[in-house]
Phi, psi and omega in degrees: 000138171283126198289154183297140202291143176258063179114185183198169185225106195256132185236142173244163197201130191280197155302314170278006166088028158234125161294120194244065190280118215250104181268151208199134212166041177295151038255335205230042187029045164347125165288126169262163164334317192261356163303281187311345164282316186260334161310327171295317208283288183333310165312303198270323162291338171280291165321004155238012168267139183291343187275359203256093174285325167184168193238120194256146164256165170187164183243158189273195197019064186066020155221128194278324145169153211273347211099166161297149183333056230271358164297306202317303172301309186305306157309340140300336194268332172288352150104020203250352184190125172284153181287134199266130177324156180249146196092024162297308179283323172280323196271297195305309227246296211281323200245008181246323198277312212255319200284300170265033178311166174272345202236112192290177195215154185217163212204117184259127182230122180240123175104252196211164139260105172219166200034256186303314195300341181292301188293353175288321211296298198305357179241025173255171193265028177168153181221150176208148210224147181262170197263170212073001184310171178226118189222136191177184208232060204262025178303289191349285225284359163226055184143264201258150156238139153026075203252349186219040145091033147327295191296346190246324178281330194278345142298329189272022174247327188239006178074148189308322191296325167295318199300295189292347184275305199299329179269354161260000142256031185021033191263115190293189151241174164243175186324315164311299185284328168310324173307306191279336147355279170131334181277035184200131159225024151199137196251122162212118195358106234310313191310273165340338201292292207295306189317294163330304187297336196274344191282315163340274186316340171276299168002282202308300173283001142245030159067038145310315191215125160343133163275100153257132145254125186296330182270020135266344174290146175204028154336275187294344187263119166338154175306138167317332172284270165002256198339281134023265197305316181301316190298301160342277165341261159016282186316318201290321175285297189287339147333305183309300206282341187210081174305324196256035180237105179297321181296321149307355183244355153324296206317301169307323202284338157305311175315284178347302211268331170296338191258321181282316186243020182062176214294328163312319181300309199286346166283310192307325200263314150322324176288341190269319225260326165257013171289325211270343183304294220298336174309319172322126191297319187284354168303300184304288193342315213247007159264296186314301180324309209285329194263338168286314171349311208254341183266349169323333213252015172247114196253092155308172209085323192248322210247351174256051190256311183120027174280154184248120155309143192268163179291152178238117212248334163236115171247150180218143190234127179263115169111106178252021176310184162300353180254293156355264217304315162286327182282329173299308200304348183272326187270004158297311200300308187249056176059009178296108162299130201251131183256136141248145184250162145200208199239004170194176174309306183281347167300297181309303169322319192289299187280328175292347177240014139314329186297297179329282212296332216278264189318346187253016169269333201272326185296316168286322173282024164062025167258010156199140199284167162275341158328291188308312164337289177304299178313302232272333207274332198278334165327323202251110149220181202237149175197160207216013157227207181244334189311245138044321190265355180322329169274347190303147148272334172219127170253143176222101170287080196262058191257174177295156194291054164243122210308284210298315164274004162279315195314306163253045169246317179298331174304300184280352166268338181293334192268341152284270186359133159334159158314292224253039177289117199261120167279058158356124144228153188241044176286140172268354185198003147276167174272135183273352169260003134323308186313316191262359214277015177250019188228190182249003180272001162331331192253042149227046179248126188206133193291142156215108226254105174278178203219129177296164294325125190302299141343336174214352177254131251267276169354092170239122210270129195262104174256112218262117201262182164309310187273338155343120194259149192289323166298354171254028174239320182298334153295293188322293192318307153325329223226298196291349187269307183332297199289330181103015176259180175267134183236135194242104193281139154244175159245173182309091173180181222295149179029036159046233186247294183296251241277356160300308176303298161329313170350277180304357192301296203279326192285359178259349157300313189304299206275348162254021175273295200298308173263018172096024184281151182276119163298307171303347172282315191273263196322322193268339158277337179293321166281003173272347175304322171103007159300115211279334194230067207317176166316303202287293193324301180232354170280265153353315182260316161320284247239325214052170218290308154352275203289331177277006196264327206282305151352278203289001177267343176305308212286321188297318186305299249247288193255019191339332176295338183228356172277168179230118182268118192237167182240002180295335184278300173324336164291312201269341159282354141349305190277004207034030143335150169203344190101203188323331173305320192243028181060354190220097190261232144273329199240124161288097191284131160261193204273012150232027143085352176309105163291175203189151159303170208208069168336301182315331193308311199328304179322291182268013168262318165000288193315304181297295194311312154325283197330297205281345186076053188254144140303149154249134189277124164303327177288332189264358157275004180216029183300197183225165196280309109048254177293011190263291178308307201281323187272018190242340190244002184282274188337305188309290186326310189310301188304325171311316174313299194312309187332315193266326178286339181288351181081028165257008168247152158294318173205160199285298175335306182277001147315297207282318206276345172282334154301303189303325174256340190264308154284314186109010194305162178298121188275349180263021151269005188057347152125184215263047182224321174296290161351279191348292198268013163296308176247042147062092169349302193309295149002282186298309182271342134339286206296323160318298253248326194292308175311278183356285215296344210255313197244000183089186208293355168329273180305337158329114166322093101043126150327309172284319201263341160307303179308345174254329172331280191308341194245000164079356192284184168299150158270356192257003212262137189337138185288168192256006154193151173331132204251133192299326202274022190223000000 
């Protein structure tokens, strides 16, 4: 049976002789296979009617058109739609079919142009744009490269130096600076578009207005020696900035050969050059990454019910500390009105001008006007009771990691707050059902566990107790989309889905540091592994000594069976070490926070090693960078397993994607499940297992991951029945 068409592409032809063809493909008319078919069809029927004079593209509802389709790959890969020879859509259709047509195309764009969809615009013979449109080149960051001749028109539209920012930083522009650019060559009001573009397009063809074909143009493009030396740059920064990605310097090699052997050649080398991307182990990774993204926010049981979220019209946040304080400034940023509470003047003050400093940084980096400043600050207000809160629709309780006193702020929020008040907590590791177990409000009770700076790192762990009711996870979700995070739903329990998973990362540093592994060793394969933060270097010193002691003691309490308990941090505060706060870490900081080895370290794992009665093993003093990532990163993997058979992730995917953003794990590794099963369950659990007998129960294999080890199967692939706690 044939499978169902994914969008279409439809033309109607006016009275004035211009044909108008409308991609249509909601929500952001994606080009699909079957678009770019009927658009070729469409195409070919305006260039043999005698009434068609000239041709407009445009996408339908306010969007001109989000990029291709990136399902598309996946049905290739799965085997389900053969891969179209390379250089069909760019060389046949866009640039043979469309660019060198006899009857000129003008390409009205409303919303955005971004990946394909740009490069179809640039290979129409004028583009006009309504203003905010967002027009860019974000393949890199999934992948892929510029594939439908990108690589050759947006230098000759914007000069080569604007062309590589935009496409290796996968950063749109808007219309406006496209006007000025030189890719927009008239920006005009949405009512006004189609009506502009056809007049153009009549321009054109009667040669009122320039015929460009962008892809002859070379106007813009720098002397060959220039060019040479910008690209150079160019390689050299991305080697630095992304060592382990191949595609972006594919990509320049595309640019290269267009700019050296002209643009025909630079199709041709593009078209070959993205047959060979999709291939790329980190390309499938960073489509998976792209397609778990968009699936986080589908739980069954919750998001297939039919709820509607409810509106949230007031939040008040207890604790203006630093996670208090990032969590107002991300709900100020998308209009949330905000109560912050605390417990005396100077705390409030304290926290409110945490809020202050957190906008008035974005205000010196020329990313909010002062105007906006003001406004966004009138959003915020402080209170030092519960009166203010009788109207709130969501309370988030950011207060310190103490069981007895969240205990009793929730006992006093059931008694101001509404019936239908969603009771919050942004705890990272306690169980939530301590937290309420002193109120009658179990079913609004929901972790809502943000990540420092709260304000900027993407990731918000949704934490669902038994009794959490489904309409109060479809507002979170709803709230979390609002603010601009990945909002990831889990279930309860000690450290939730990231720290729970994550544990082990550091306590398996710990333990080979402790048996003569070099810390400095361990941090420098984990970042060259594409992790932003080794165990010591920032993880550890960063977060301070405080908080990781407090961590691990949850985790001894919780799993005893399986933590390694070192001394090494308990030594060195002693000394009064703390990590970055005190200038003295693992790493010696000097007073612009730049760190250095710290010779003097020696000591106290000597010191530990003594405490705990360890060895020093000559093999684990002489590992590979290889064996570094594995014994520090297998646990994780491990942990991750259990994480997913207890059913406290819902799918092996919001794993990956609860790493990627909540850790930094490398997304073009596809997050730690993907990973996993990137190097074969079977592997992972040899290896597991060789440790356990050598080092004890730390390292010990999981029940799911023995039972898939042995059997060679995925770790990510669906558990085989429904878990009762979900």
């Amino acid at each position: 049976m044939a499978s169902r068409p994914k969008g279409k592409a439809t033309m109607e032809v006016g009275g004035d002789g211009v044909a108008v063809i409308t991609l249509i493909n909601p929500p952001v008319n994606s080009l699909s296979f079957d678009v770019l078919e009927n658009l070729k069809s469409n195409y070919e029927e305006a260039l043999s009617r005698n009434d068609v004079k000239a041709i407009v593209i445009t996408g339908a509802k306010g969007r001109f058109s989000g990029g291709f389709d990136i399902s598309g790959f996946g049905d290739i890969q799965k085997g389900t739609r053969k891969a179209p020879k390379p250089g069909y859509i760019s060389i046949d259709i866009i640039t043979d079919l469309l660019e060198a047509a006899k009857k000129p195309s003008v390409a009205a764009i409303d919303g955005l142009a971004l990946g394909g969809g740009l490069e179809l615009a640039m290979a129409c013979h004028a583009r006009i744009s309504t203003p905010g449109a967002q027009l860019g080149l974000p393949e890199l960051q999934l992948g892929v490269i510029p594939g439908f001749g990108g690589t050759q028109r947006l230098p000759r539209l914007v000069g080569l130096t604007k062309a590589l920012e935009m496409i290796l930083t996968s950063k749109p522009v808007k219309a406006e600076q496209g006007h000025s650019l030189g890719l927009v060559d008239a920006v005009v009001p949405p009512a006004e578009l189609l009506n502009a573009a056809r007049r153009w397009a009549l321009d054109i063809a009667e040669r009122r207005k320039p015929w460009v074909s962008s892809v002859l143009k070379t106007d813009k493009l720098p002397p060959l020696g220039e060019a040479r030396e910008i690209l150079k740059f160019a390689k050299d920064q991305t080697r630095r900035q992304a060592p382990n990605l191949k595609h972006p310097l594919m990509c320049l090699e595309a640019v290269e050969v267009g700019i050296v052997s002209g643009s025909r050649a630079g199709l041709e080398k593009e078209a070959l050059i993205s047959s060979q991307v999709v291939k790329l182990d980190t390309t499938k990774s960073l489509i998976h990454v792209f397609f778990s993204q968009r699936g986080t926010t589908k739980v069954p049981g919750v998001t297939d019910r039919g709820l509607v979220p409810r509106k949230i019209k007031k939040v008040a946040i207890i604790g203006g500390g630093l996670m208090g304080s990032g969590i107002a400034t991300a709900l100020i940023l998308s209009n949330y009105p905000v109560i912050l509470k605390e417990v005396n003047e100077k705390f409030l003050e304290a926290g409110l001008g945490r809020v202050k400093a957190n906008l008035q940084s974005s205000v010196k980096k020329g990313r909010m006007s002062q105007e906006k400043f003001e406004k966004t600050m009138s959003l915020l207000k402080g209170s030092l009771d519960y009166e203010s809160f009788r109207d709130v629709d969501m309370v988030i309780e950011a207060v310190i990691e103490n069981i007895s006193l969240k205990q009793k702020i929730f006992a006093d929020l059931e008694k101001y707050c509404p019936q239908h008040c969603i009771l919050a907590s942004n705890t990272s590791t306690i169980d939530l059902n301590k937290i309420g177990e002193r109120t009658k409000s179990q079913d609004r009770i929901i972790g809502a566990h943000f990540f420092s700076p709260a304000h900027v790192m993407p990731l918000l762990e949704i934490v669902r107790t038994n009794h959490t009711s489904a309409q109060v996870i479809v507002d979170l979700l709803d709230v979390g989309k609002k603010i601009k995070k990945t909002p990831v739903v889990v279930g309860n329990c000690t450290g939730f889905a990231v720290n729970r998973m994550f544990f082990p990362y550091t306590q398996a540093a710990m333990f080979l540091v402790e048996r003569g592994t070099d810390p400095y060793l361990i941090d420098k394969a984990v970042s060259k592994f594409g992790m932003p933060m080794g165990p010591f270097s920032r993880l550890c010193d960063l977060v301070g000594f405080g908080v990781a002691i407090a961590t691990a003691t949850q985790f001894i309490e919780n799993f005893p069976e399986r933590t390694n308990k070192s001394m090494i941090i308990p030594l060195m505060q002693e000394d009064k070490r703390a990590g970055e706060a005190t200038r003295k870490g693992f790493y010696l900081y000097d007073e612009k926070r730049k760190a250095k080895p710290d010779p003097e370290l020696k000591k106290y794992i000597e010191k530990a090693r003594s405490v705990s009665g360890v060895n020093l093993d000559p093999k684990l003093a002489k590992l590979s960078e290889k064996e570094i990532i594995e014994m520090t990163f297998f646990p994780v993997v491990n942990e991750a397993c259990r994480v997913f058979a207890e059913g406290i992730a819902v799918k092996a995917a919001d794993l990956d994607i609860a790493g990627i953003f909540g850790m930094g794990f490398p997304p073009y590794r596809g997050g730690i499940m993907f990973w996993a099963d990137s190097i074969g369950s079977k592997y992972i659990y040899s290896k597991l297992d060789e440790w356990s007998k050598a080092y004890g129960g730390f390292f010990k294999p999981c029940d799911f991951l023995a039972e898939r080890g042995s059997k060679g199967a995925p770790l990510s692939a669906p558990l085989e029945q429904a878990r009762s706690r979900l």
